[in-house]
C-alpha positions as CSV (number, residue, x, y, z in Angstrom):
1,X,-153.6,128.0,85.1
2,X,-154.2,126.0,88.4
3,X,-157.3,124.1,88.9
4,X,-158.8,126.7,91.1
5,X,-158.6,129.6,88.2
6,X,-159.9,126.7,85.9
7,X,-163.5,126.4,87.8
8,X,-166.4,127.3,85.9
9,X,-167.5,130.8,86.9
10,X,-171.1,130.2,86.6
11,X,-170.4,127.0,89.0
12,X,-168.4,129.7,91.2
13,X,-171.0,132.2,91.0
14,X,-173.7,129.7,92.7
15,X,-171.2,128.7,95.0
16,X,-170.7,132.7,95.9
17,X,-174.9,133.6,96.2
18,X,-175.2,130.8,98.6
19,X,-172.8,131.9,101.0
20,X,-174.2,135.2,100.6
21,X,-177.9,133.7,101.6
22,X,-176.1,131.9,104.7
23,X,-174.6,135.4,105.6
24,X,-177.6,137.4,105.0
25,X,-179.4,135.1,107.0
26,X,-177.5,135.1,109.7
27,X,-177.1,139.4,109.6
28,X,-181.3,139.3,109.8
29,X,-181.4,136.7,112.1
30,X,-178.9,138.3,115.0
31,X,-179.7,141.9,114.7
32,X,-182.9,142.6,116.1
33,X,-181.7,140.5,118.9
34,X,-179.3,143.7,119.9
35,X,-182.0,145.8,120.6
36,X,-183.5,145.9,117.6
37,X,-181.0,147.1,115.8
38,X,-181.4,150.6,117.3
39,X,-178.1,151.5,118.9
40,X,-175.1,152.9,117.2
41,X,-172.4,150.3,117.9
42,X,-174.6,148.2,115.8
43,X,-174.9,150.3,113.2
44,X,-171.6,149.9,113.0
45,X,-170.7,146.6,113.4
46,X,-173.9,145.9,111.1
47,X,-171.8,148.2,108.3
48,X,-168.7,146.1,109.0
49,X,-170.1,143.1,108.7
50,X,-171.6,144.0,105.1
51,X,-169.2,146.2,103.7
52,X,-166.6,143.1,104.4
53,X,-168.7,140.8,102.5
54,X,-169.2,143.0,99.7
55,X,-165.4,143.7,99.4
56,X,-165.1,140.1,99.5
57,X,-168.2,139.5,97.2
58,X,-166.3,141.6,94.2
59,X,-163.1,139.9,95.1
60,X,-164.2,136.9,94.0
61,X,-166.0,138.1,91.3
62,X,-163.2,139.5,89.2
63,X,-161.1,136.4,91.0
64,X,-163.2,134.0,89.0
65,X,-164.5,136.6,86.0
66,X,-167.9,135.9,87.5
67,X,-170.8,138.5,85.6
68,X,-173.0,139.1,88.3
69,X,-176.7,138.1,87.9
70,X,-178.3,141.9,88.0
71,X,-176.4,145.0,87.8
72,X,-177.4,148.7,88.7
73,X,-177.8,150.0,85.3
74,X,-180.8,147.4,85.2
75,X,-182.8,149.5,87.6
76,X,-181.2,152.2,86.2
77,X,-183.7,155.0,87.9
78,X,-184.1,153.2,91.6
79,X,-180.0,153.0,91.3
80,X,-180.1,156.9,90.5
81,X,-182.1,157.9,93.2
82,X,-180.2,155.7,95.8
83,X,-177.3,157.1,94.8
84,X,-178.4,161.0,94.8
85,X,-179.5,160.4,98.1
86,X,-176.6,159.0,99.8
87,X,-174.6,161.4,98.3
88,X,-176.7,164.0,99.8
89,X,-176.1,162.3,103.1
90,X,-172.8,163.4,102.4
91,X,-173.1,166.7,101.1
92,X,-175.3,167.3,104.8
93,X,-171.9,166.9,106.5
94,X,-169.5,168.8,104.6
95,X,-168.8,172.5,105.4
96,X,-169.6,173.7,102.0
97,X,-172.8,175.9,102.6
98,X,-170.6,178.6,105.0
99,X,-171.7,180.9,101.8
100,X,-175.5,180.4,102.6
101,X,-177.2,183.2,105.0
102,X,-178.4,182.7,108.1
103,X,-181.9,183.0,107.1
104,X,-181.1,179.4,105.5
105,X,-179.5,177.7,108.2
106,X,-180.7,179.8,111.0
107,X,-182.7,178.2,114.5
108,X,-185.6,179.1,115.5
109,X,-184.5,181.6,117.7
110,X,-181.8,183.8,115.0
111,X,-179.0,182.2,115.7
112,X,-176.8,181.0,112.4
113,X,-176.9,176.8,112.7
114,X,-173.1,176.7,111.5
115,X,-171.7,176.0,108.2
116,X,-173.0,172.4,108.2
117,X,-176.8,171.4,106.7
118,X,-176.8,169.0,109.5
119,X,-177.3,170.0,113.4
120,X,-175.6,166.7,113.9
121,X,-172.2,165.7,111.9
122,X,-171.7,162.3,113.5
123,X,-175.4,161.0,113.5
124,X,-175.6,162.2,109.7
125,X,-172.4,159.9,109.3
126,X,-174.1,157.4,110.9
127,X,-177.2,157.7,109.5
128,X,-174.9,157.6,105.9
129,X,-173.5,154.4,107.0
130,X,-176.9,152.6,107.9
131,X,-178.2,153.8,104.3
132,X,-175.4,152.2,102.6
133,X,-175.6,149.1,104.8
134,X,-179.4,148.8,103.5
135,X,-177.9,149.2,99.7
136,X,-175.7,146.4,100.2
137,X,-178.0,144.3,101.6
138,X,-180.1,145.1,98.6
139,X,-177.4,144.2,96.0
140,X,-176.5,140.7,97.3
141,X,-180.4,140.1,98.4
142,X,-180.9,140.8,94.5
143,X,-178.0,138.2,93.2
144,X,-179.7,136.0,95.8
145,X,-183.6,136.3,94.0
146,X,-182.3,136.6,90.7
147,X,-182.4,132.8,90.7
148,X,-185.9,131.1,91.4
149,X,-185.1,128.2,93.0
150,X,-182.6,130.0,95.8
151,X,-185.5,132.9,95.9
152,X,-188.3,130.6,96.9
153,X,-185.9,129.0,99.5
154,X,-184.7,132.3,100.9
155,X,-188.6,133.1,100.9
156,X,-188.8,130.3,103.1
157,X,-185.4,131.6,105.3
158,X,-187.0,135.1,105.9
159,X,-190.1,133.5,107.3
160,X,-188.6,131.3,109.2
161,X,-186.2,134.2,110.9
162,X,-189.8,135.8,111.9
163,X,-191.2,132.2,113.2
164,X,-187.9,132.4,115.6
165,X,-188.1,135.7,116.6
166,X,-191.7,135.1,117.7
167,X,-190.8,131.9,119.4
168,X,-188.2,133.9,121.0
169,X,-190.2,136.5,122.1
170,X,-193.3,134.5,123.8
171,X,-190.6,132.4,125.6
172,X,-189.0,135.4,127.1
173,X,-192.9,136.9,127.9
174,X,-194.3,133.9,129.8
175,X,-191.9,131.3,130.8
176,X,-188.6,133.9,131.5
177,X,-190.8,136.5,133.4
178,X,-190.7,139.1,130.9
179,X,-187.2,139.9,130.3
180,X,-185.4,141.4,127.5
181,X,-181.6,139.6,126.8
182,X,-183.1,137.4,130.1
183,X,-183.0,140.3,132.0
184,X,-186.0,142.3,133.9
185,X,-187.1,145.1,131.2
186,X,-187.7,148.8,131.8
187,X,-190.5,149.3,129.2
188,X,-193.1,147.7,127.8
189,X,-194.1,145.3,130.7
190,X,-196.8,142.6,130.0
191,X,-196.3,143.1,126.1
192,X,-194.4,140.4,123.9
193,X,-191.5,142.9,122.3
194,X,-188.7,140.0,121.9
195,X,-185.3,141.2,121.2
196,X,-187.0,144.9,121.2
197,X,-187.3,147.6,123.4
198,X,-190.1,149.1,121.4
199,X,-193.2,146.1,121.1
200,X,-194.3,148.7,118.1
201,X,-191.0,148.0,116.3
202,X,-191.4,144.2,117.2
203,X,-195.4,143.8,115.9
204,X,-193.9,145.4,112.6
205,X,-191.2,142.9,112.2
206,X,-193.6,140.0,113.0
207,X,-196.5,141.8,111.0
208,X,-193.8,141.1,107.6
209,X,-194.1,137.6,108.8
210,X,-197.9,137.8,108.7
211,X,-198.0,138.5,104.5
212,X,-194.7,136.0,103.7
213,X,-196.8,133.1,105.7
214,X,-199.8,134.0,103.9
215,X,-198.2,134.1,100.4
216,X,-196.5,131.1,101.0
217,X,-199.5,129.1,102.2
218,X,-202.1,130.8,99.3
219,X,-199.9,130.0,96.8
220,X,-199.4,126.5,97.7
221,X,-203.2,125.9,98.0
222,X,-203.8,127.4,94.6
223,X,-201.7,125.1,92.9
224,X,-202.9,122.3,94.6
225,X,-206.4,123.4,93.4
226,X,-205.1,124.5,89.8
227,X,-203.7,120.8,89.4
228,X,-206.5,119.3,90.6
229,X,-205.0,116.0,92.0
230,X,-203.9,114.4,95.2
231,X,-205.5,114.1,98.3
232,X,-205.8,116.8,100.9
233,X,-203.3,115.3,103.0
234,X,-200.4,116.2,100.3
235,X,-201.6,119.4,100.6
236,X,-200.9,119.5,103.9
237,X,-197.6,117.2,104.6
238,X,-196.0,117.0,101.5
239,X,-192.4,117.8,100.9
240,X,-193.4,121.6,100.6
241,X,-196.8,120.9,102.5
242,X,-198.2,124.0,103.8
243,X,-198.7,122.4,107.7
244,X,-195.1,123.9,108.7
245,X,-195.9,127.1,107.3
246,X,-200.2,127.2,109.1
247,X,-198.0,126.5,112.3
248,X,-194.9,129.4,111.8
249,X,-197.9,131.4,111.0
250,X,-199.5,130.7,114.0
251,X,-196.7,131.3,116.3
252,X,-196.4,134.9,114.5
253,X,-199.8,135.9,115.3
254,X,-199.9,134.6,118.5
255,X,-196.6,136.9,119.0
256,X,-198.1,139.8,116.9
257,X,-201.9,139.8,119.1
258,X,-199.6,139.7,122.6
259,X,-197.1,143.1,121.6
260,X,-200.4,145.2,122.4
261,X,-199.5,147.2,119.5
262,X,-202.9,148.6,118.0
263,X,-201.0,149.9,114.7
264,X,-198.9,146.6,114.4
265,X,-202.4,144.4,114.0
266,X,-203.9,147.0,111.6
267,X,-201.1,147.1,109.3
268,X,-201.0,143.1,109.5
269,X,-204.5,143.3,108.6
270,X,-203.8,145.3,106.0
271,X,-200.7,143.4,104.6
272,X,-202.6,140.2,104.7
273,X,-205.5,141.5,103.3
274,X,-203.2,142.6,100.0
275,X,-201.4,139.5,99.6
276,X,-204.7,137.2,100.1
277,X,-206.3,139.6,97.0
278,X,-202.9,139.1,94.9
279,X,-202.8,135.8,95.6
280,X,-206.5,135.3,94.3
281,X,-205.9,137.7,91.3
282,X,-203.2,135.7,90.1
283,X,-205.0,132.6,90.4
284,X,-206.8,131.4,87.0
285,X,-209.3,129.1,88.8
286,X,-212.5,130.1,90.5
287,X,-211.9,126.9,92.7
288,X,-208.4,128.2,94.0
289,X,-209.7,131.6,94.3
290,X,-212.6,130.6,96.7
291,X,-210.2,128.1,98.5
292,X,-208.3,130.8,99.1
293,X,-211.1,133.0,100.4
294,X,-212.2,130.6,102.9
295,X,-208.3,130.3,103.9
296,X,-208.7,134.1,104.7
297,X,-211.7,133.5,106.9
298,X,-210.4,130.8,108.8
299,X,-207.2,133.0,109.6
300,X,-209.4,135.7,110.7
301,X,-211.4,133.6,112.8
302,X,-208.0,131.7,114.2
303,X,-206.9,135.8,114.0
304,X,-210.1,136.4,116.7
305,X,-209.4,133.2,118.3
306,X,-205.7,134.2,119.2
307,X,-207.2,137.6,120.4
308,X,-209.5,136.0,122.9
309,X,-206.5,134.4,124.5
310,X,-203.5,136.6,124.2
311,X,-204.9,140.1,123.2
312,X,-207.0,141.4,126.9
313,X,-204.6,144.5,127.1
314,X,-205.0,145.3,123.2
315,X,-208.5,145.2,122.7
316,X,-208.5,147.4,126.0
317,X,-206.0,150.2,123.8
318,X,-208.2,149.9,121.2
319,X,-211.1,151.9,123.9
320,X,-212.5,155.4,122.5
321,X,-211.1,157.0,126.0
322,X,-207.3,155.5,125.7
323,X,-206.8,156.2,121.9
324,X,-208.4,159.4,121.8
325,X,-205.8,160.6,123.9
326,X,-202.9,159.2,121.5
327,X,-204.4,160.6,118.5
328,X,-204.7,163.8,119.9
329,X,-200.9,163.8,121.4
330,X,-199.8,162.3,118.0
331,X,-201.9,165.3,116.1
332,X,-199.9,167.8,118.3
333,X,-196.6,166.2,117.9
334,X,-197.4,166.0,113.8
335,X,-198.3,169.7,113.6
336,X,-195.2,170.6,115.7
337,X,-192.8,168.5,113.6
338,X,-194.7,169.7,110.4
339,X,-193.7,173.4,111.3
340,X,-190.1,171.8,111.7
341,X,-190.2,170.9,108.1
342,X,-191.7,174.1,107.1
343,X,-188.5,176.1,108.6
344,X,-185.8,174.0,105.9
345,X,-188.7,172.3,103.4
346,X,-185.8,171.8,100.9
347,X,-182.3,171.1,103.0
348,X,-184.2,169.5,106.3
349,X,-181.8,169.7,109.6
350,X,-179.7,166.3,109.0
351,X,-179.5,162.6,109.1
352,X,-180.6,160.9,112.2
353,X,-181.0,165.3,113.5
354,X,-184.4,164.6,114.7
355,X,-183.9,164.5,118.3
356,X,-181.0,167.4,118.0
357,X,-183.6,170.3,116.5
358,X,-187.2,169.2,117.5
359,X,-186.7,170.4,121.0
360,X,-186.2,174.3,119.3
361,X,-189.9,173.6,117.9
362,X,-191.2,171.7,121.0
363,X,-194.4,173.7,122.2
364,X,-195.9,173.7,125.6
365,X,-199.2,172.1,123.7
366,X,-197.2,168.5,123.2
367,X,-195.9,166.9,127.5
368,X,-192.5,168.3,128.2
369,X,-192.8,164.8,130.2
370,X,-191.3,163.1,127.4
371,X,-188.2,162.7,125.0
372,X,-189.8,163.4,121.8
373,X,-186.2,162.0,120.0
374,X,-188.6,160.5,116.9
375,X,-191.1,161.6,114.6
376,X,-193.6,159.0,115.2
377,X,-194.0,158.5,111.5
378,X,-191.0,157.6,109.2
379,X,-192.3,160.0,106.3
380,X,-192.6,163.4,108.8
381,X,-188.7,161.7,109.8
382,X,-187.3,161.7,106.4
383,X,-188.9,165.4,105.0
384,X,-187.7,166.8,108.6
385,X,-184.1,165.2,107.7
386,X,-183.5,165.5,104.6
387,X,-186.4,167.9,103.4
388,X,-189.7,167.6,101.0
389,X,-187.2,166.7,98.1
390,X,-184.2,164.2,99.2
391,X,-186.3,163.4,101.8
392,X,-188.9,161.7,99.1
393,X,-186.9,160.0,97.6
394,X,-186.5,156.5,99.5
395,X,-190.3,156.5,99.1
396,X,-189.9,156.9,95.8
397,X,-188.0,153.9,95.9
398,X,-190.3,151.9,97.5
399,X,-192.7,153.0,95.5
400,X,-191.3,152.1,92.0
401,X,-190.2,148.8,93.5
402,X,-194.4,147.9,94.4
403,X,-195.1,149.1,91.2
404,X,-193.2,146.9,89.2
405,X,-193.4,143.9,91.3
406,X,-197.4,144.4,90.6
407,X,-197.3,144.7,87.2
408,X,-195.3,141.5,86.8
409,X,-196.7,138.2,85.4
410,X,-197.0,136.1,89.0
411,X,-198.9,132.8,87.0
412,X,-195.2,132.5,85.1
413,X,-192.9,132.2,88.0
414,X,-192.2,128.9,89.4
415,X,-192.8,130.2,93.1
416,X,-194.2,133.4,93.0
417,X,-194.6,133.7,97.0
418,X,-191.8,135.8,97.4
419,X,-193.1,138.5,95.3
420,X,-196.9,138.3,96.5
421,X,-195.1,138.6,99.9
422,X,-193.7,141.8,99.0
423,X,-196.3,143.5,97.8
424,X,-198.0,143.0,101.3
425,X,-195.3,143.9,103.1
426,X,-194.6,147.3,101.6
427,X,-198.5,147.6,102.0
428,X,-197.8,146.8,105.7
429,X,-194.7,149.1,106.0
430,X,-196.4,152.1,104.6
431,X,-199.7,151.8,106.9
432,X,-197.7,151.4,109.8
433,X,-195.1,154.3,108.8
434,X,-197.6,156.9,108.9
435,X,-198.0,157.0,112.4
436,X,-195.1,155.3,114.5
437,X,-191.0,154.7,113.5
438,X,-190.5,150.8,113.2
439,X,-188.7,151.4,110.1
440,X,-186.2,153.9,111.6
441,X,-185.2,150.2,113.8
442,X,-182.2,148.6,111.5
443,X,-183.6,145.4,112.6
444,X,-186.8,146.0,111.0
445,X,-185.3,148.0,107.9
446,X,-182.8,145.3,107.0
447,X,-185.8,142.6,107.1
448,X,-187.9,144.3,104.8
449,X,-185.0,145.6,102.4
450,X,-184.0,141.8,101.8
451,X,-187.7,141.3,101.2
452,X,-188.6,143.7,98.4
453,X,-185.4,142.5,96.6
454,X,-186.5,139.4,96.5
455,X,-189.8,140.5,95.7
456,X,-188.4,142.7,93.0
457,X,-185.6,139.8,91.9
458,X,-188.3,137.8,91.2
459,X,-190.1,139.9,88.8
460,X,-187.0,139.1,86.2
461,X,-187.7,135.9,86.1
462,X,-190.2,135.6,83.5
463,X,-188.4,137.8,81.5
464,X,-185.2,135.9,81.6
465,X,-187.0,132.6,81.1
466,X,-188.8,134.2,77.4
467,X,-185.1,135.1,76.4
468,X,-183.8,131.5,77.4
469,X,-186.7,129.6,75.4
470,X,-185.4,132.2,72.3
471,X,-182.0,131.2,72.3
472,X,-182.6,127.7,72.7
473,X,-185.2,127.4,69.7
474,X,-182.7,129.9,67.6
């Protein structure tokens, strides 16, 4: 056996996950800067990219007889419901429902929609690929958490992706001229949106950034407190001082308040709101809890600060007259798409079929001035798509994933910011879902799926550490 064969595979196996943290990194770090994400030829090459590290990723698995650090069958029902779902991506595509009546697959106006679920074959295909892109990343982001020491430094990673996108946007706002890819933009002008078009899409991303620099920076401060020695300065500049992490979260704000997006700053209220209340709850001293409070304050008050400086234009969105006018044009376009469900509640019109059948529901009531090619809210998006049923399901996901990262044990984990970060992020996803589409950007979505698996990696930990101290004492 040569002395390649002969290496240990739990030695190969670390070897393996951090390469896949370097290449995740770098997938979360690059695509947003295409446009967010939002274009088809990088759903693609996004796909490729993945796909060709997972075929390498079992390769040198069986290569090495590594046993990979979490399998399906442990989240056996999350696994099920992924699964069902893809393959009803699939099933949307196919010509198997010629035997259904029109009355099932009919348009608006009587005509038969063809013997396809979906109005739009390649988009459905495309939309197939993107959800199995987001599976992947899931899988490897899992192998990644399932050890604590590379989670809490791929915690650090993902905020420090955010800290450079933010960095990267305010350059390109103030000292390039706001540009987009350095050149003049055709959207958005006079609002930080970095490497995307939408500055929506862009506060969401750098609203994630808001709960990770917050759990990061509350957890560190509790244990400081909880020990109950050193001076404040080791608090602050320390090896894994929390000064870095005050200024990334700094930056992201300062980013966040200058998009002008009124939803993005709610939900990263919201977010941060969650994760400060987790952070306390999981705390067992009164002194780290109250530290921690009057770390909240002074972030709103650096929050308000910020907003004096860089957030004119949003406070001026946030006037009675201007957001009256969205919510009723958002009400409109909600009833309108909700009447769109209503017409295929259990087989929807097709992956990424939005923009293809909404204009057969379009009603004089909602601007003809405008291409209504989204939903505006990622739910009313996936029930239109896939209908009430499949099209539940990814937020049934998400939703099982919150739950059992909040039941978990935080006080047990050596680093439990990760997980805290999670749980303010979903928070922060699912405020800001309900009325806009950031999570329909791949940029976005990959972001936040390689933050709940870490969030949800975490979680094993105290598990696997009860079984350890077992064996070793047997």
């Amino acid at each position: 056996m040569s002395k390649r064969r002969s290496k240990p595979s739990r030695q190969a196996r670390s070897v393996l996950n951090n390469r896949t943290l370097f290449v995740l990194a770098l997938l979360l770090l690059v695509t947003p800067l295409m446009l967010g994400g939002n274009r088809p030829a990088v759903w693609a090459l996004d796909a490729m990219f993945v796909f060709a590290w997972m075929v390498l990723y079992v390769w040198r698995v069986m290569r090495y007889d590594i046993t990979p650090r979490v399998l399906p069958s442990q989240f056996p029902v999350i696994a099920g419901l992924f699964f069902a779902f893809a393959a009803y991506n699939l099933v949307q595509i196919l010509p198997v429902f010629s035997f259904l009546s029109n009355n099932i697959l009919a348009f608006p106006s009587g005509h038969g929609g063809g013997d396809t679920i979906s109005v739009a074959r390649g988009d459905t295909f495309l939309a197939l690929l993107r959800w199995l892109t987001y599976g992947s990343v899931f899988y490897l982001a899992l192998q990644i958490a399932a050890n604590p020491g590379r989670s809490a430094f791929f915690t650090r990673v993902l905020f420090a992706i955010i800290v450079a996108h933010a960095v990267y946007g305010l350059l390109l706002r103030f000292q390039f001229g706001d540009k987009i890819l350095f050149v003049h933009k055709w959207a958005y002008l006079g609002s930080v949106t970095g490497g995307f078009v939408n500055r929506n899409s862009f506060a969401t991303f750098l609203a994630f950034g808001v709960s990770l620099g917050a759990a990061l920076i509350g957890t560190r401060v509790a244990k400081y407190r909880q020990n109950n020695r050193g001076k404040l300065i080791d608090l602050l500049t320390a090896r894994d001082g929390i000064i870095l992490y005050v200024a990334g979260l700094l930056l992201i704000v300062m980013a966040l308040v200058a998009t002008d997006s009124r939803m993005g700053n709610i939900s990263a209220l919201a977010g941060l709101t969650v994760t400060c209340a987790i952070v306390i709850a999981s705390s067992s001293s009164g002194a780290s809890a109250r530290s921690i409070l009057g770390f909240l304050a002074l972030l709103l008050v650096g929050f308000g600060v910020v907003v004096m400086f860089y957030g004119p234009v949003l406070v001026d969105r946030f006037n009675y007259d201007t957001a009256s006018v969205s919510v009723a044009v958002r009400t409109t376009l909600y009833e309108q798409t909700w009447n769109m469900i209503m017409h295929r509640p259990l087989i929807g019109f097709g992956g990424n079929g939005f923009e293809f059948a909404f204009p057969l529901f379009h009603q004089g009531a909602l601007s003809a001035d405008y291409l209504w090619d989204l939903a505006h809210s990622t739910y009313m998006a996936l029930w239109s798509e896939y209908g009430l049923v499949f099209g539940s399901m990814p937020l049934v996901i998400v939703a099982l994933i919150f739950w059992r990262i909040l039941r978990s044990d935080f006080s047990l984990a050596d680093d439990a910011a990760g997980s805290i970060a999670a749980i303010g992020v979903i928070v922060t996803a699912a405020v800001h879902s309900t009325v806009d589409f950031s999570l329909e950007m791949e940029g976005v979505t990959l972001l936040f799926v390689a933050i709940i698996a870490n969030g949800i990696g975490e979680t094993r930990l105290p598990r696997e550490r009860s079984e350890t101290a077992e064996a070793k004492e047997s």
